[in-house]
Backbone bond lengths (Angstrom), bond angles and torsions (degrees), N, CA, C in turn:
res aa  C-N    CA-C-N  psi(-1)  N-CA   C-N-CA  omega(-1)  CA-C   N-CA-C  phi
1 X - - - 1.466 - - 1.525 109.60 -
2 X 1.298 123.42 115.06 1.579 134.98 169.61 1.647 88.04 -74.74
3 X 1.942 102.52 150.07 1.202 97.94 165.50 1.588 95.34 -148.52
4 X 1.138 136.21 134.70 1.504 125.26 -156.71 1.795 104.18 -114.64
5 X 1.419 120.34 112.24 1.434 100.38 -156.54 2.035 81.00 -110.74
6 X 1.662 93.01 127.29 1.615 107.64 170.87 1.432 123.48 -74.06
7 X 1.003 140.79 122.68 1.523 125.25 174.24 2.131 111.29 -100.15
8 X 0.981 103.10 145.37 1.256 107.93 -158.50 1.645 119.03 -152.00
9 X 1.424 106.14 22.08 1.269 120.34 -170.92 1.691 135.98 -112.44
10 X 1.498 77.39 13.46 1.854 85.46 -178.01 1.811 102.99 -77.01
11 X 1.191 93.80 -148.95 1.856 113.84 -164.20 1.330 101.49 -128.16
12 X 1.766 106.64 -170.14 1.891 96.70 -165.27 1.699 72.40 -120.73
13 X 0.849 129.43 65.50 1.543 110.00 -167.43 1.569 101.83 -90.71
14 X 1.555 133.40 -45.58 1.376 140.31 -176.53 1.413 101.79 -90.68
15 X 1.113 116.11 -12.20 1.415 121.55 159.14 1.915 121.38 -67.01
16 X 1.171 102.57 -33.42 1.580 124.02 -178.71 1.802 93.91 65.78
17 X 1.299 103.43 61.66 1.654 108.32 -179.15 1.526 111.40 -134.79
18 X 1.244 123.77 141.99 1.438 124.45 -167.73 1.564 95.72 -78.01
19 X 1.272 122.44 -21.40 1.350 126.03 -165.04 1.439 109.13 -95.87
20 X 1.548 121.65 -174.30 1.866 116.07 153.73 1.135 99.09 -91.75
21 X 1.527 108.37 150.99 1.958 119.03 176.23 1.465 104.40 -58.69
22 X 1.095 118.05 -18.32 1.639 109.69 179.50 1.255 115.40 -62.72
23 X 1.582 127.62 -17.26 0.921 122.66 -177.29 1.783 142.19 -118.06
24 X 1.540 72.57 16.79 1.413 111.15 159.99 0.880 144.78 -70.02
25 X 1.961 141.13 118.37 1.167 103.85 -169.07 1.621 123.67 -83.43
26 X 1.378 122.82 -171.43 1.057 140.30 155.08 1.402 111.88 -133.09
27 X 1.465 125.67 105.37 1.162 151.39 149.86 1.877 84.68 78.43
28 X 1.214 120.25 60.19 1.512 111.33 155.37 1.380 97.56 98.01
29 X 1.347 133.54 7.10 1.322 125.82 -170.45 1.309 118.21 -153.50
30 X 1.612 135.30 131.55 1.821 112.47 -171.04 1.502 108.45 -75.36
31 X 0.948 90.88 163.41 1.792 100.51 174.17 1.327 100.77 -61.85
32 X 1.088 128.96 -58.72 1.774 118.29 -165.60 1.189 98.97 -60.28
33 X 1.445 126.63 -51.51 1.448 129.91 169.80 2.016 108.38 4.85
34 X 2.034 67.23 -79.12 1.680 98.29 -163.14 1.790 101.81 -62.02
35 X 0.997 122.48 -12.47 1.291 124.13 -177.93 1.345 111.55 -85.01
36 X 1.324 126.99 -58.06 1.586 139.45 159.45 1.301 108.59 -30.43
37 X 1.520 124.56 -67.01 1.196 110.30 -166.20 1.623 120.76 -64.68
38 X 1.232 126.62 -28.82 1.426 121.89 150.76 1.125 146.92 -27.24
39 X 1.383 113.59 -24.43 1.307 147.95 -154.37 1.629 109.02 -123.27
40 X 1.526 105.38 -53.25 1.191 104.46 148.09 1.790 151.71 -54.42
41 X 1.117 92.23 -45.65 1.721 118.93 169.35 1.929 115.34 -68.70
42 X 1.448 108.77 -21.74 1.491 119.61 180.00 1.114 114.49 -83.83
43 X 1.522 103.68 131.52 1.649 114.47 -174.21 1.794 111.59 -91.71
44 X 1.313 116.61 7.21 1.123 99.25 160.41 1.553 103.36 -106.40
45 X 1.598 162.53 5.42 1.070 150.13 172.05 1.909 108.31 -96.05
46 X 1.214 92.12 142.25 1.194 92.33 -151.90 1.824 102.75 -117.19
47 X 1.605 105.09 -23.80 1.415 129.30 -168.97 1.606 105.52 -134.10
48 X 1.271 119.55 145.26 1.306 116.74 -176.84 1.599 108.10 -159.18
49 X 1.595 105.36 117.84 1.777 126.27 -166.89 0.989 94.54 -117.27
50 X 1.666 130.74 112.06 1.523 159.63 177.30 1.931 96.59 -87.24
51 X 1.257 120.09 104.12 1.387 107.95 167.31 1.440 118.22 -117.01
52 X 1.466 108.68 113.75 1.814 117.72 -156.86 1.552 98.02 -111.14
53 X 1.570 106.18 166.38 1.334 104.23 171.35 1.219 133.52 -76.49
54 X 1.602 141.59 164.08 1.537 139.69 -166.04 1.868 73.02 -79.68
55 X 1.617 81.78 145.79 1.798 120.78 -162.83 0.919 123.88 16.24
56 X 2.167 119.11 65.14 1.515 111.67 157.93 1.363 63.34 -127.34
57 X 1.609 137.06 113.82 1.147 118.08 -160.41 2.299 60.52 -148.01
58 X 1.803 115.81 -46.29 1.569 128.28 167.77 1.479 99.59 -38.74
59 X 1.476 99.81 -67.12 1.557 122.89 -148.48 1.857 93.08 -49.20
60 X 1.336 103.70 -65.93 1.477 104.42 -169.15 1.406 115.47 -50.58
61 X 1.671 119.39 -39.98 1.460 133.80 -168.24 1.673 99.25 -53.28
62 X 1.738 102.33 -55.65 1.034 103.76 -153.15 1.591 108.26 -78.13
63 X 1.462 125.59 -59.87 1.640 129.31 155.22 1.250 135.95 -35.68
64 X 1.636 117.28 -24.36 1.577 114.31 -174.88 1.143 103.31 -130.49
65 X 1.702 129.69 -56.77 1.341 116.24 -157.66 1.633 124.07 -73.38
66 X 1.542 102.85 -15.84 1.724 129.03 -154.82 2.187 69.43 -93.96
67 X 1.031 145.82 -6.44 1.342 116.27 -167.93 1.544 91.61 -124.08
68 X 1.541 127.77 2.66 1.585 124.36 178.27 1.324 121.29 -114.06
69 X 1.441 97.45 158.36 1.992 100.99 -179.93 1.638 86.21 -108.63
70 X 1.691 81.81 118.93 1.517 123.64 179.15 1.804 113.11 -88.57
71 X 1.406 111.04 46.67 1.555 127.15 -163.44 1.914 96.90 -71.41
72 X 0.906 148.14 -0.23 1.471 138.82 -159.29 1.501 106.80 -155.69
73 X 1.477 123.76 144.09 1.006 126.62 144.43 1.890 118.84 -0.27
74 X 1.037 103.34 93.03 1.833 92.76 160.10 1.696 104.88 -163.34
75 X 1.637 89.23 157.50 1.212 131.85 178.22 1.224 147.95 -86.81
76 X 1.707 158.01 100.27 1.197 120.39 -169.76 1.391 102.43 -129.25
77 X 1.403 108.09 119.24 1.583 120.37 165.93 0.973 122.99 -96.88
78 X 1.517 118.16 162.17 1.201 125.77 174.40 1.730 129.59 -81.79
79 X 1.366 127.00 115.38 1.790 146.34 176.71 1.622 93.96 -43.58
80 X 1.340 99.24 148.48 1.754 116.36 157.92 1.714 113.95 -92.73
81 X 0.935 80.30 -161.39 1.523 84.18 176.37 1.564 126.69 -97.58
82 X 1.206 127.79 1.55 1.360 133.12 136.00 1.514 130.97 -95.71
83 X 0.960 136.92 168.26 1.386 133.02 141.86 1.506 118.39 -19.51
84 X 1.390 84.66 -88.23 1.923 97.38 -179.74 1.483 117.64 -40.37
85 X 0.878 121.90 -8.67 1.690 145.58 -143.41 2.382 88.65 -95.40
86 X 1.479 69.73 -63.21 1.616 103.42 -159.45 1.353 100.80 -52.33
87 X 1.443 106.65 -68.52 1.454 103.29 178.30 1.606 126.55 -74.80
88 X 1.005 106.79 1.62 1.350 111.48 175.98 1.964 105.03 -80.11
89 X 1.290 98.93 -25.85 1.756 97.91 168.25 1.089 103.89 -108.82
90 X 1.248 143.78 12.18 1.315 131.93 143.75 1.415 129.37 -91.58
91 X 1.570 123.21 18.95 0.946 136.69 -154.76 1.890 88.24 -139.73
92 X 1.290 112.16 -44.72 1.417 123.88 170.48 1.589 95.32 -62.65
93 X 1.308 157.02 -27.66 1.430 153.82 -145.43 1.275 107.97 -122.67
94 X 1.322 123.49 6.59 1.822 126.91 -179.74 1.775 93.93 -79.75
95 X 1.233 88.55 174.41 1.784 107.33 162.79 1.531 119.05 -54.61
96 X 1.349 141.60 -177.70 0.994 132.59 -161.10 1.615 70.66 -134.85
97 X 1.382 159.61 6.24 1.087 134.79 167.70 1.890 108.01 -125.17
98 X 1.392 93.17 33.74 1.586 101.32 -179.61 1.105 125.80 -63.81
99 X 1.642 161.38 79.20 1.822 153.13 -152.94 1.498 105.10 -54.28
100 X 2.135 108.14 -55.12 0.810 131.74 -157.35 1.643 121.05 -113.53
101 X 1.061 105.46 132.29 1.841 99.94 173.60 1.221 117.00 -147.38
102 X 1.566 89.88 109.66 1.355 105.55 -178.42 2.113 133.09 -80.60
103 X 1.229 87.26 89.04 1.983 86.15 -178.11 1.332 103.41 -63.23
104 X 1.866 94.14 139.93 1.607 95.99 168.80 1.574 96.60 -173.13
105 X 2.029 107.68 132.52 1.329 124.78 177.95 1.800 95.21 -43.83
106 X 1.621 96.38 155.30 1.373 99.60 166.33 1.261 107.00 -106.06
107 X 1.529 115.35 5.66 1.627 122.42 173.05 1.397 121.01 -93.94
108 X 1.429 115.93 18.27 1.331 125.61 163.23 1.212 109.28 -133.90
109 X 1.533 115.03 89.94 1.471 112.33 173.14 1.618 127.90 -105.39
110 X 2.004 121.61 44.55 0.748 152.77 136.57 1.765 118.44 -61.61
111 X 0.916 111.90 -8.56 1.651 120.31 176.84 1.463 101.40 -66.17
112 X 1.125 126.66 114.92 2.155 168.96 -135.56 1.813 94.17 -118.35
113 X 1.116 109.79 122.35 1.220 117.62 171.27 1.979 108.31 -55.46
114 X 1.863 116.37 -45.00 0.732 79.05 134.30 1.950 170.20 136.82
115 X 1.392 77.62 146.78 1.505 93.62 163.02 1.609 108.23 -53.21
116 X 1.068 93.45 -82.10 1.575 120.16 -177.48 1.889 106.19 -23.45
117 X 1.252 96.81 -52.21 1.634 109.65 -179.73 1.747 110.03 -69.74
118 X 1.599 124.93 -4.76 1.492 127.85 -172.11 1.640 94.58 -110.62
119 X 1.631 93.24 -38.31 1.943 98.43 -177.83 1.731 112.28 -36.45
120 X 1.534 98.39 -65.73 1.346 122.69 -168.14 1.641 95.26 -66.85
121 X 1.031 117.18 -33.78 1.640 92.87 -149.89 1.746 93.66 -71.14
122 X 1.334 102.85 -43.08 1.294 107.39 -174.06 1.334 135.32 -66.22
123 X 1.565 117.21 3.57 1.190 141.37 -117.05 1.794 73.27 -136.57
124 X 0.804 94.70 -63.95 1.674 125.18 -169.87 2.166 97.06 -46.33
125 X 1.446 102.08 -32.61 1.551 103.52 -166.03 1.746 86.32 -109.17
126 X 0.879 140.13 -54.82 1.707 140.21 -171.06 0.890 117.18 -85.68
127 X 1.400 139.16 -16.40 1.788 143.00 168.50 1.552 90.83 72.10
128 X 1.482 141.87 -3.44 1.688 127.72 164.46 1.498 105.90 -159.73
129 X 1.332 93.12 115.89 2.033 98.97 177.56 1.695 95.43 -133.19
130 X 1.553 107.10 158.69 1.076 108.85 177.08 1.518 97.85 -129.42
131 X 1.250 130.16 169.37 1.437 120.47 144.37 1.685 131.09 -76.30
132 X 0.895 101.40 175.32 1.650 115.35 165.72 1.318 125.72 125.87
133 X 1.556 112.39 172.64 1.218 110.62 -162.78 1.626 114.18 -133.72
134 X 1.420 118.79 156.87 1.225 127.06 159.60 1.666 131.65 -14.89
135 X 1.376 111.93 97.64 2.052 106.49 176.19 1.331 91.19 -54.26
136 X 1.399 92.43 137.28 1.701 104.74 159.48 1.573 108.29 -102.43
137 X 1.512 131.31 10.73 1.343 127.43 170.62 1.596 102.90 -118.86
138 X 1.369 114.90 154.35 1.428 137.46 157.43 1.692 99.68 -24.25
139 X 1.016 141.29 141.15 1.321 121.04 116.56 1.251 118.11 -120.39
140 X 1.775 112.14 169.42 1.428 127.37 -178.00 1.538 115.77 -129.70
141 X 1.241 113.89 129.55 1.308 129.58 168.43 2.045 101.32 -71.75
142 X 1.468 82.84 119.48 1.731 99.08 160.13 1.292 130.46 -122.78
143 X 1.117 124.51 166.11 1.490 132.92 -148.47 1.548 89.19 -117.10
144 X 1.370 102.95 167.34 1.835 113.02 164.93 1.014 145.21 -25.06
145 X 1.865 90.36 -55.85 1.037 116.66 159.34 1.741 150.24 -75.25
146 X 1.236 99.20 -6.39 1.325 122.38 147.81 1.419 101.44 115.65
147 X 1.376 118.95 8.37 1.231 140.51 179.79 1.546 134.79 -77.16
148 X 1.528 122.30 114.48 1.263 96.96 -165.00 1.381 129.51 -67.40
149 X 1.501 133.17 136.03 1.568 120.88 -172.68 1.494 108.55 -94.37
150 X 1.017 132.55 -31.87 1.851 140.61 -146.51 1.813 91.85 178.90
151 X 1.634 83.37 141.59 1.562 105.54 168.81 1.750 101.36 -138.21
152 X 1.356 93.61 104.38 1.905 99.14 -169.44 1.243 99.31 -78.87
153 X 1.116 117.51 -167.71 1.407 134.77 -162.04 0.978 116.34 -94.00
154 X 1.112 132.14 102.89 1.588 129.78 -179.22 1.552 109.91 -54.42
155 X 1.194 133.58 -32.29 1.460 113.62 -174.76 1.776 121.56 -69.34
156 X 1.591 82.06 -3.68 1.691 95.92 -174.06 1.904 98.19 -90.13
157 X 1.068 113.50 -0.30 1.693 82.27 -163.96 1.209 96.41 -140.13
158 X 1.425 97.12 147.61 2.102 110.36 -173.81 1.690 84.00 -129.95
159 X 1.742 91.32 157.14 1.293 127.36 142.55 1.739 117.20 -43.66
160 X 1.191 100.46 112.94 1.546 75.33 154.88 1.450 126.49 -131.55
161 X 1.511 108.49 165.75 1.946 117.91 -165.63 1.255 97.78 -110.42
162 X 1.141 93.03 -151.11 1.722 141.27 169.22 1.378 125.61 -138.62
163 X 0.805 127.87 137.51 1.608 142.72 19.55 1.752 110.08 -61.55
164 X 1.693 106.56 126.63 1.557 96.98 156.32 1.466 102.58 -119.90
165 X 1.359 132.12 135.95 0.894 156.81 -149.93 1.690 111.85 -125.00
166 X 1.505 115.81 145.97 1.142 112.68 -171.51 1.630 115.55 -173.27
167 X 1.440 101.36 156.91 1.882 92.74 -176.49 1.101 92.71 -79.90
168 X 1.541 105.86 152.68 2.055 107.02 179.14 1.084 123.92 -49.06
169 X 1.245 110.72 -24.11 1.754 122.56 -149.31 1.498 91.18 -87.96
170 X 1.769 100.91 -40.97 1.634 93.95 -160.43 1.466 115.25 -75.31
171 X 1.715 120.25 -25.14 1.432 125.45 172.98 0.997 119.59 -74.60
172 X 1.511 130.61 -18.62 1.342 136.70 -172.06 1.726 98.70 -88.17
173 X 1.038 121.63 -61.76 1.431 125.02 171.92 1.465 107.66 -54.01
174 X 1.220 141.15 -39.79 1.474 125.17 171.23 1.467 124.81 -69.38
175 X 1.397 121.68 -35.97 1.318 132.73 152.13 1.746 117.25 -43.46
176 X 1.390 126.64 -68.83 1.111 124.81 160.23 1.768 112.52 -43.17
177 X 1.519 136.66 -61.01 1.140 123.92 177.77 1.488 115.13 -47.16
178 X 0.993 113.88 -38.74 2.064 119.35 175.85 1.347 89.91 -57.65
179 X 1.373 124.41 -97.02 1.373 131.17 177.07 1.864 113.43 24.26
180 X 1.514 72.30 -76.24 1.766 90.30 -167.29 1.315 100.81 -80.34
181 X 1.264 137.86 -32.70 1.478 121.56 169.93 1.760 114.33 -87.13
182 X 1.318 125.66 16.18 1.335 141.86 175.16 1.727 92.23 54.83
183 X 0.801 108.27 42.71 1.871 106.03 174.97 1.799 98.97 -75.14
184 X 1.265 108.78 124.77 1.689 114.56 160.74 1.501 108.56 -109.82
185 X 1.461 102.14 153.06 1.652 116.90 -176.50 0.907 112.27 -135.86
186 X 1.241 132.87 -174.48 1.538 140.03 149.14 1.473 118.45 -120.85
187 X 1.271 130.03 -4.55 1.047 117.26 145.41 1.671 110.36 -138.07
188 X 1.261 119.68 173.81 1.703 139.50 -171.81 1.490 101.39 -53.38
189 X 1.717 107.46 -46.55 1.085 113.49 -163.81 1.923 111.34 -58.01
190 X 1.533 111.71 -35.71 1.486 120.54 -165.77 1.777 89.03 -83.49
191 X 0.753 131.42 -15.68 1.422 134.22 164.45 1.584 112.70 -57.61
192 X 1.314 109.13 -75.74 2.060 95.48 167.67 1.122 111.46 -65.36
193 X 1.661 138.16 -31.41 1.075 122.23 178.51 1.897 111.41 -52.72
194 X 1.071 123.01 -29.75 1.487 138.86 -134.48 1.931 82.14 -104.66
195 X 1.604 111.85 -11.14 1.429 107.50 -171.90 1.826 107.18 -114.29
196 X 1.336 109.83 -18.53 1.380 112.84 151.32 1.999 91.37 148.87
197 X 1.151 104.34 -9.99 1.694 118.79 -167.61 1.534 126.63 -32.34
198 X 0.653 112.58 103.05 2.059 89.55 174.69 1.724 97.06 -63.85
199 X 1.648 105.17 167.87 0.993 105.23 -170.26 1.314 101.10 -151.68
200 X 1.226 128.59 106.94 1.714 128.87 -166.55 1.687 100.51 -83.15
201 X 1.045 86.84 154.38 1.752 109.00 178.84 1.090 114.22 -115.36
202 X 1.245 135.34 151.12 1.463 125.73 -169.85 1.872 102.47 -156.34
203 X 1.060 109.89 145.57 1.702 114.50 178.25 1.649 115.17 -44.20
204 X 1.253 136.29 118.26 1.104 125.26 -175.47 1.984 103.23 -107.96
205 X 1.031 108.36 -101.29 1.799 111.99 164.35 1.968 96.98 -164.75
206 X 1.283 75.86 178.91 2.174 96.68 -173.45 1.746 86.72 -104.33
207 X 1.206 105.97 -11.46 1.563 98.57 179.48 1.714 113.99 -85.50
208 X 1.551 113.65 -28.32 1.064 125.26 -170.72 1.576 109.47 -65.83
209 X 1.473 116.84 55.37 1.515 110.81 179.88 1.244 139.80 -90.05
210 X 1.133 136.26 139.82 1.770 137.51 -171.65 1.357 109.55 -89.80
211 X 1.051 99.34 105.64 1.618 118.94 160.46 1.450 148.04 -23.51
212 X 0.747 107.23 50.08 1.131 113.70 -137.27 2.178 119.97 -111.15
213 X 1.077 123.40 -15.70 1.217 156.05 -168.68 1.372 127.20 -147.40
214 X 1.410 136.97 161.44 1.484 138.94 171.98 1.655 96.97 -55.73
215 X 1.172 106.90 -37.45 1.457 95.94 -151.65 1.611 117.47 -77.31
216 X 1.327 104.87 -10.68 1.546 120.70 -172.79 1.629 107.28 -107.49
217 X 1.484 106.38 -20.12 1.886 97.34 139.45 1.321 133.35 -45.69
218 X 1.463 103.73 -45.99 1.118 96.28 -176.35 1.263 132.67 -93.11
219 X 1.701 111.88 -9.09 1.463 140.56 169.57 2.038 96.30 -67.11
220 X 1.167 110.36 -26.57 1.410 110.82 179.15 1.702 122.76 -80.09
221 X 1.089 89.71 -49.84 1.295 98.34 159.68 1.595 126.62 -64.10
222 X 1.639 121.86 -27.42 1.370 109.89 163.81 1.529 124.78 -74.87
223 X 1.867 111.09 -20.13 1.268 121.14 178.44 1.737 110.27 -80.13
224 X 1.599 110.25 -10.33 1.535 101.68 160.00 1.328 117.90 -79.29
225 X 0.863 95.57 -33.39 1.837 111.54 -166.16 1.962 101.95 -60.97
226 X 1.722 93.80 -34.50 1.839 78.81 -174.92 1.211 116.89 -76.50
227 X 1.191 115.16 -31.79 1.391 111.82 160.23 1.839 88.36 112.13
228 X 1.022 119.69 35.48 1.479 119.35 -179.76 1.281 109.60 -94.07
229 X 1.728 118.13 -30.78 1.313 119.18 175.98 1.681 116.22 -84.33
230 X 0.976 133.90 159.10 1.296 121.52 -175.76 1.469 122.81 -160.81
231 X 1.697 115.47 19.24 1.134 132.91 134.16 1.584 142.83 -141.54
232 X 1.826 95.93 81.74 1.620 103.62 -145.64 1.477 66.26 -159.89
């Protein structure tokens, strides 16, 4: 059993929005919207854990769920007050006969069936894959002082997304190992890493973007418009 748990609980804060960007539209539709139905419509997810913030509990009812076909098993719990927080009870809220659990922002709802179909498979042989892809710019490590220290190697370093994907056993046990060693992350993936894990990477897309600002509204709206996505 795949079970794909959404997180959906941040703020509009870099957004400059009273609301979360999830609940925003894009071209007539919210982003989580457009994120859900992906998830929904995919024949490998089988279970589906919505984790929103304490009291947009309206916000979501009224903007996302009242506009989706609710075909599968799903859930919606309530986020903590971090990230790590969030999915750590949305990961506690799957089935008790789940293999697979698939993490994934609800602020990137460019996520490709598929993706979803490379997540798992691979997921299935490494017990931890993440997506992502290749920087196409330089980057540079700076110092305090505003100084550059090291410019690594670009062939070494990707972006990374979501979906991160994982055998149950292995995310649930890395979450608990953080726990108890108070380890914080920013994503799932530095969590097994943080437990000794390898962690495979796998091609995700440049389309698969997080939402995150005005400006990636509108970068969203040109990636509907090309017509590259084609179940969103």
């Amino acid at each position: 059993m795949n079970t794909a748990v959404v997180v959906a609980g941040g703020k509009g804060t870099r957004m400059n929005s009273n609301i979360n960007k999830v609940y925003l539209n894009i071209k007539g539709k919210a982003v989580l919207a457009r994120t859900l139905d992906v998830f929904f419509a995919s024949d490998y997810i089988d279970e589906i854990v919505l984790v929103i913030g304490e009291g947009d509990e309206k916000l979501c009812r009224e903007r996302v769920l009242n506009y989706i076909n609710i075909n599968k098993p799903f859930k919606v719990v309530k986020g903590g007050n971090e990230r790590q927080d969030s999915v750590y009870n949305g990961i506690r809220n799957v089935s008790k006969d789940t293999d697979i659990i698939l993490i994934h922002d609800g602020a990137r709802p460019f996520i490709t069936e598929d993706i979803i179909m490379k997540s798992i498979k691979e997921a299935k042989v490494w017990g931890a894959v993440t997506t992502g892809m290749p920087v196409k710019d330089t980057i540079k490590i700076v110092n305090q002082e505003g100084f550059i220290a090291k410019t690594p190697d670009r062939s070494c370093l990707w972006l990374t997304q979501t979906p991160q994907t994982f055998a149950s056993h292995v995310i649930v046990q890395a979450y608990e190992f953080c726990q108890i060693k108070g380890i914080k992350a920013t994503d799932d993936a530095m969590l097994a890493e943080a437990m000794g894990l390898n962690v495979k990477i796998i091609e995700g897309s440049y389309d698969n973007i997080k939402i995150t600002t005005p400006e990636d509204m509108a970068l969203a709206e040109l990636i509907l418009e090309s017509g590259r996505i084609k179940n969103v």
